[in-house]
N, C-alpha and C positions, 0 to 999 in steps of 0.2 A: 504493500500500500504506500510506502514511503517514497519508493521509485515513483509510482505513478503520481503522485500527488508534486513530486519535484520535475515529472516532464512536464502536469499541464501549466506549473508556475512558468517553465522555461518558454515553452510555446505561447503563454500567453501573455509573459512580461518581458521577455528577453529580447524583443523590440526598442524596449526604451531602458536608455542607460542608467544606473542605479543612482548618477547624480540628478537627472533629471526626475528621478521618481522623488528626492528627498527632497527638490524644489518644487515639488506639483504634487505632491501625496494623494490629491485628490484624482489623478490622472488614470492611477491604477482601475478603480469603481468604473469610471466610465470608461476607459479600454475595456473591460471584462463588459460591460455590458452591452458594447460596439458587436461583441464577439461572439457573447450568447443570441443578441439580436440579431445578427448575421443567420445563426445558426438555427434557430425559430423559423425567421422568413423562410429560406434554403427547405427544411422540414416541410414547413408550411406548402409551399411551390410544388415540392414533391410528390405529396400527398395528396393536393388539390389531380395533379397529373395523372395519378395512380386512380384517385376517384373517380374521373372525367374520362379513362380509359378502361376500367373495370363495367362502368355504367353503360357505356356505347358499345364497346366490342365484346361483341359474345360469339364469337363464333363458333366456340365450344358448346355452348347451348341448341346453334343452330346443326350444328354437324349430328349430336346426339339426338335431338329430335328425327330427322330426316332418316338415318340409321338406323333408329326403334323402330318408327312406319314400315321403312323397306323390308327390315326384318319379319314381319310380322304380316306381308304380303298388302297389306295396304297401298303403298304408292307404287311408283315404278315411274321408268324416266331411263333415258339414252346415259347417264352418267354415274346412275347408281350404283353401280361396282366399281365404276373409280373410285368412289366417292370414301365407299362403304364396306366394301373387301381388300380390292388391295392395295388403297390409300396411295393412288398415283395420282388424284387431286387435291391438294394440300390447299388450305392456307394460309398466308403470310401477311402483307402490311394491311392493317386495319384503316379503310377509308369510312367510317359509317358517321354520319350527323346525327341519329336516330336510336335508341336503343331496339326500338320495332324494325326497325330495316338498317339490317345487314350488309352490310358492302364492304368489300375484301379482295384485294389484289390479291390474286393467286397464281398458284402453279400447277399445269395440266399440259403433259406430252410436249413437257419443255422448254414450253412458252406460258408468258405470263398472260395468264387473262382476270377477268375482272366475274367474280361469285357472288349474286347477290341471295338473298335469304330474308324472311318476315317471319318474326318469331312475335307479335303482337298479341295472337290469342293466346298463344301459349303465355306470357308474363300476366296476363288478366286473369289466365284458368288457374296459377300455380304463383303464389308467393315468392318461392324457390326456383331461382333461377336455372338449379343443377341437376332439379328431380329432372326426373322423363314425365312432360304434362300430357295428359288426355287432348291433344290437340286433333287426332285423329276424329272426335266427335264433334271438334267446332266446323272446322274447315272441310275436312276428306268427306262428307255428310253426301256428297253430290256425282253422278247417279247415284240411284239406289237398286239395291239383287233384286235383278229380275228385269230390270230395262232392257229393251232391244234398242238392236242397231237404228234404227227407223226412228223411235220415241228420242234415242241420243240425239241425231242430228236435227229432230225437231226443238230441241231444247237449245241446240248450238242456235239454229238459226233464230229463234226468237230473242235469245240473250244477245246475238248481233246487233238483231234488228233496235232493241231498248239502247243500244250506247251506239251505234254507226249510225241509226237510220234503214229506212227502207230503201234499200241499194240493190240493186239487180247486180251486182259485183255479188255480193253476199254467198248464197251456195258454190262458188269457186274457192271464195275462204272456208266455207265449212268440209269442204273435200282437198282442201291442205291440210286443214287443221285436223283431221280425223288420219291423214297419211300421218303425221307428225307424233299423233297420238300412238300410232301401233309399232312399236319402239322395236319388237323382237320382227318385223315384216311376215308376218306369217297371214297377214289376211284378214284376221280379226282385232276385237281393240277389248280387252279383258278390262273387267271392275278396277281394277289397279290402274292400269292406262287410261280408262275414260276418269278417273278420280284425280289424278297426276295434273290431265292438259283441262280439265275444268277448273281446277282450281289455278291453274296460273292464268287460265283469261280470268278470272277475276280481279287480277296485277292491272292496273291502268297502264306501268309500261312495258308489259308482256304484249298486253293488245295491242299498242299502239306501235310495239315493233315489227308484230303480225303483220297488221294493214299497211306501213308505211316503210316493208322491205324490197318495194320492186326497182327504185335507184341506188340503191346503196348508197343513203343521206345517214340510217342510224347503224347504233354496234351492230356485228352480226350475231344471229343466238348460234353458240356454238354444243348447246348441250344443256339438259334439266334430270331432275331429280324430285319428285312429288311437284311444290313450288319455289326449289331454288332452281336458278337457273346462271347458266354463262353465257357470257358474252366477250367478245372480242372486246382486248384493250386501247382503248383509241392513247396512242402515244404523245399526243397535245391537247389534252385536256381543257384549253382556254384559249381564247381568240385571237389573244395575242403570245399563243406561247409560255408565258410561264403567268401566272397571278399573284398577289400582294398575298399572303398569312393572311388570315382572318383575323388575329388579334392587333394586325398591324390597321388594317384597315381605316378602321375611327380615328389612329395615333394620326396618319399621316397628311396631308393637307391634298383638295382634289389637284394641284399643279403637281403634287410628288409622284402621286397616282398616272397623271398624265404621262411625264417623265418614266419614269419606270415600263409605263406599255410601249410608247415610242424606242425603248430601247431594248425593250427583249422582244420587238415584232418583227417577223419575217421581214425580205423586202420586200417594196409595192408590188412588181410585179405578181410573187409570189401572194400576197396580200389581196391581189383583183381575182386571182384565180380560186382564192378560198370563198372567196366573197359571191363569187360567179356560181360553186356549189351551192351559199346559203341562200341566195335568190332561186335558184332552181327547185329546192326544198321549198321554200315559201309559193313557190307556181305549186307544185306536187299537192301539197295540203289544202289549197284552195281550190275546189270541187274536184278533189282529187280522187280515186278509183273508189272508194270507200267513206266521199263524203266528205264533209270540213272540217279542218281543226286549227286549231287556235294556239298559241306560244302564250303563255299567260308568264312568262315570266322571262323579259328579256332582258338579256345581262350575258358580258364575254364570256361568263363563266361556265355559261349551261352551252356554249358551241365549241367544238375543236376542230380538227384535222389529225389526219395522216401524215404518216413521212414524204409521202406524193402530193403533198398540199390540196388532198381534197376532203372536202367540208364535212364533219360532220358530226350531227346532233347528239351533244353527249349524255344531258339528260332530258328522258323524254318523259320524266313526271310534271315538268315544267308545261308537258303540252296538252291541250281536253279535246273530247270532239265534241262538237255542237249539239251534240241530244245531251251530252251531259252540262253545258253551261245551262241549254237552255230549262233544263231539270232544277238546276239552281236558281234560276233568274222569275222561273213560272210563280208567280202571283207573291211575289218579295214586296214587301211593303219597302219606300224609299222615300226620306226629300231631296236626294240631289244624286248625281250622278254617282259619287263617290260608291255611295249604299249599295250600288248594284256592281259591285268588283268581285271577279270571280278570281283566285288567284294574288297575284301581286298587282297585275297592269291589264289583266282582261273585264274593261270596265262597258255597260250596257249603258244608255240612256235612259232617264227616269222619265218617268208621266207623273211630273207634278200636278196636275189635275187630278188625276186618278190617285195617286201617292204611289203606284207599282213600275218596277221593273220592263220595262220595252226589251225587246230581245235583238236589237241593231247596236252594232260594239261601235263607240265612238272611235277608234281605232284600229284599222286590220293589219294585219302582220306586217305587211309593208312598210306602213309608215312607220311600226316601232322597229321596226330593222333598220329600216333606213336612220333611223334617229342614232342605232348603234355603231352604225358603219359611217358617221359623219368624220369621228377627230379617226377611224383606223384609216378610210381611205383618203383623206385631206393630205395627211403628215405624208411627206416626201412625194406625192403625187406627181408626174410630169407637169413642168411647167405650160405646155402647150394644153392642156386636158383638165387641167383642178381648175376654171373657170366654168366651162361645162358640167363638168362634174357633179362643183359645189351646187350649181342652180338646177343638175337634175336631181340632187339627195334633197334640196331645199322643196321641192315637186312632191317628192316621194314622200317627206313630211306631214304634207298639207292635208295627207287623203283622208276622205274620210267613213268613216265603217258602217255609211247608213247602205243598204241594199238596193237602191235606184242608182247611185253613184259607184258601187262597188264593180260592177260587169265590164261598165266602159275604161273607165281610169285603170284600174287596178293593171289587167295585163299589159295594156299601153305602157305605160310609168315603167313598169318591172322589165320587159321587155327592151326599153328605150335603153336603161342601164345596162342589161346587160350586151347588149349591142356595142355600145361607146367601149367598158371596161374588153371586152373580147376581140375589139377591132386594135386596140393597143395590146394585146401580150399573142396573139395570134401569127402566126409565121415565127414566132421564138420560143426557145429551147426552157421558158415557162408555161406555154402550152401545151 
């Protein structure tokens, strides 16, 4: 004890010299408590990090879920023996915002792809985050023994029909989606298989990667398991290439912000060609094979690219389709436009007369794209081109999301830009 007690005097006073302690006596108390305060915060930071990563990342909870079911012949899915016997899909860095959704850089056949997982009923069903919950009862409930093939794909199409719309596209996706379902190819789609791809269309971005895979705009599904599922990892995650920390965000002033995306963004050229993908995307979703949808949250954050510089939608929770706003928006009392925001930015016009919700979005994708792509395609622009440019993004702005106005402008405007941007990077070695 006498050793230890003479290291921590050493380590904690042998900084200041024994004259200066006899002229300051009072120096020591406050050194020592510089030090234990140091050591508190430090703890503190620690802890807070441990707490904030225990609470978000469970992907041990989600693995052992999935694992039990499969066990137990309930789910079934294209990845369930990796997953689940011989643990060749691992994994690794925890991206998750959510404690209910899962999100996980992993590793599968050697390459990194991105696992997501919803473990929400299970933390409602079970206290305990470690037990194995009854989740099979909340969720896997769908078909039930005894459904035929026929009664399946009538339940497929009606559940299209309540979130797509009535779309003559519709039975083409429900005969992918029943191919997709029969995992072992043998012809039929077993209680396990039809429990597995019902319960991931009820994922808003499982669906909306269904409907909206025929450009390759979003990840591609590379494989599922009950309802987690993989997806390709899109290797630029943000618009400009790398994004600010979250905790830095509020610290930093919008000109630092600024500064920082001008300097981790591609070149222009490179920059028109990704921009070229997201206009393309925004044509695709506007009366696109499957009906409309909406970006309800735009920001650099939710679009990337590939290493080929082309565009694409990283996350597509940020996106709805039109029977689900309009599900929202049906008989919503409001005074002002605000009241009727579905999302972050998918805002409807009010009937102040009536006090309800109008179902005409003061804003269509365009205009708030284009509001995004102002400072990325302005900065370093060609000098012969960013006059034109700026007065077509200023065009693209102005639009507006009532439905008489939307058919004429909308593909003019979108089209116009992409013309100008395509006529400069076209015969070069960034096209």
């Amino acid at each position: 004890m006498r050793r230890v007690r003479r290291l921590v005097h050493l380590v904690l006073f042998c900084p200041i010299s024994k004259g200066l302690q006899n002229r300051l006596p009072g120096i020591k108390v406050k050194y020592l408590l510089v030090v234990w305060l140091g050591i508190f915060v430090g703890s503190w930071v620690a802890y807070m990090h441990y707490s904030s990563y225990s609470e978000l990342c469970r992907g041990h909870v989600c693995r052992m879920i999935i694992c039990d079911q499969y066990k137990k012949g309930i789910i079934s899915g294209s990845t369930c023996k990796d997953l689940c016997e011989e643990h060749s899909l691992r994994f690794q860095h925890c991206l998750s915002s959510s404690p209910t959704q899962q999100v996980y850089i992993g590793l599968w056949k050697e390459k990194e792809v991105i696992i997501k997982c919803g473990i929400g009923e299970a933390l409602k069903a079970d206290g305990n985050p470690d037990s194995v919950p009854r989740r099979d009862v909340v969720l896997f409930d769908k078909p039930t023994r005894g459904t035929s093939m026929d009664e399946f794909k009538e339940m497929l199409l009606n559940f299209l029909k309540s979130n797509l719309g009535d779309q003559t596209s519709l039975p083409a996706l429900v005969s992918q989606i029943i191919t997709m379902a029969d995992v072992n190819r043998d012809g039929k789609v077993s209680l396990a298989e039809a429990k597995s791809i019902w319960a991931l269309l009820q994922l808003n971005e499982f669906l909306l990667m269904l409907s909206l895979h025929e450009k390759e705009h979003t990840s591609k599904l590379l494989g599922y398991c009950g309802d987690l599922y993989i997806t390709e990892k899109i290797p630029h995650n943000s618009l400009y290439g790398a994004d600010i920390p979250a905790f830095l965000q509020s610290l930093l002033p919008a000109a630092a912000h600024q500064l920082i995306h001008q300097w981790f963004a591609p070149a222009w050229p490179r920059r028109a060609k990704i921009t070229i993908g997201l206009l393309e995307f925004v044509e695709e979703i506007f009366h696109g094979t499957y009906g409309n949808f909406y970006i309800c949250e735009t920001s650099s954050r939710n679009v990337g690219y590939n290493d080929k510089y082309d565009f694409k939608m990283v996350n597509l929770r940020k996106v709805a389709t039109e029977m689900t706003i309009r599900g929202f928006l049906k008989g919503r009392h409001c005074e002002q436009n605000v009241d009727c925001t579905y999302g972050k930015d998918c805002m409807a016009t009010c009937d102040k007369l009536m006090k309800q919700c109008k179902s005409d979005m003061v804003q269509p994708n365009l205009a708030k794209v284009c509001g995004l792509l102002q400072d990325y395609l302005l900065y370093g622009a060609p000098p012969d081109l960013k006059e034109e440019l700026q007065k077509q993004l200023r065009t693209c702005m102005t639009l507006s999301g009532l439905a008489s106005q939307m058919e004429v402008h909308h593909s003019l405007v979108l089209n116009n830009l992409k013309t100008l941007l395509w006529k400069k990077i076209s015969n070069t070695k960034y096209s």
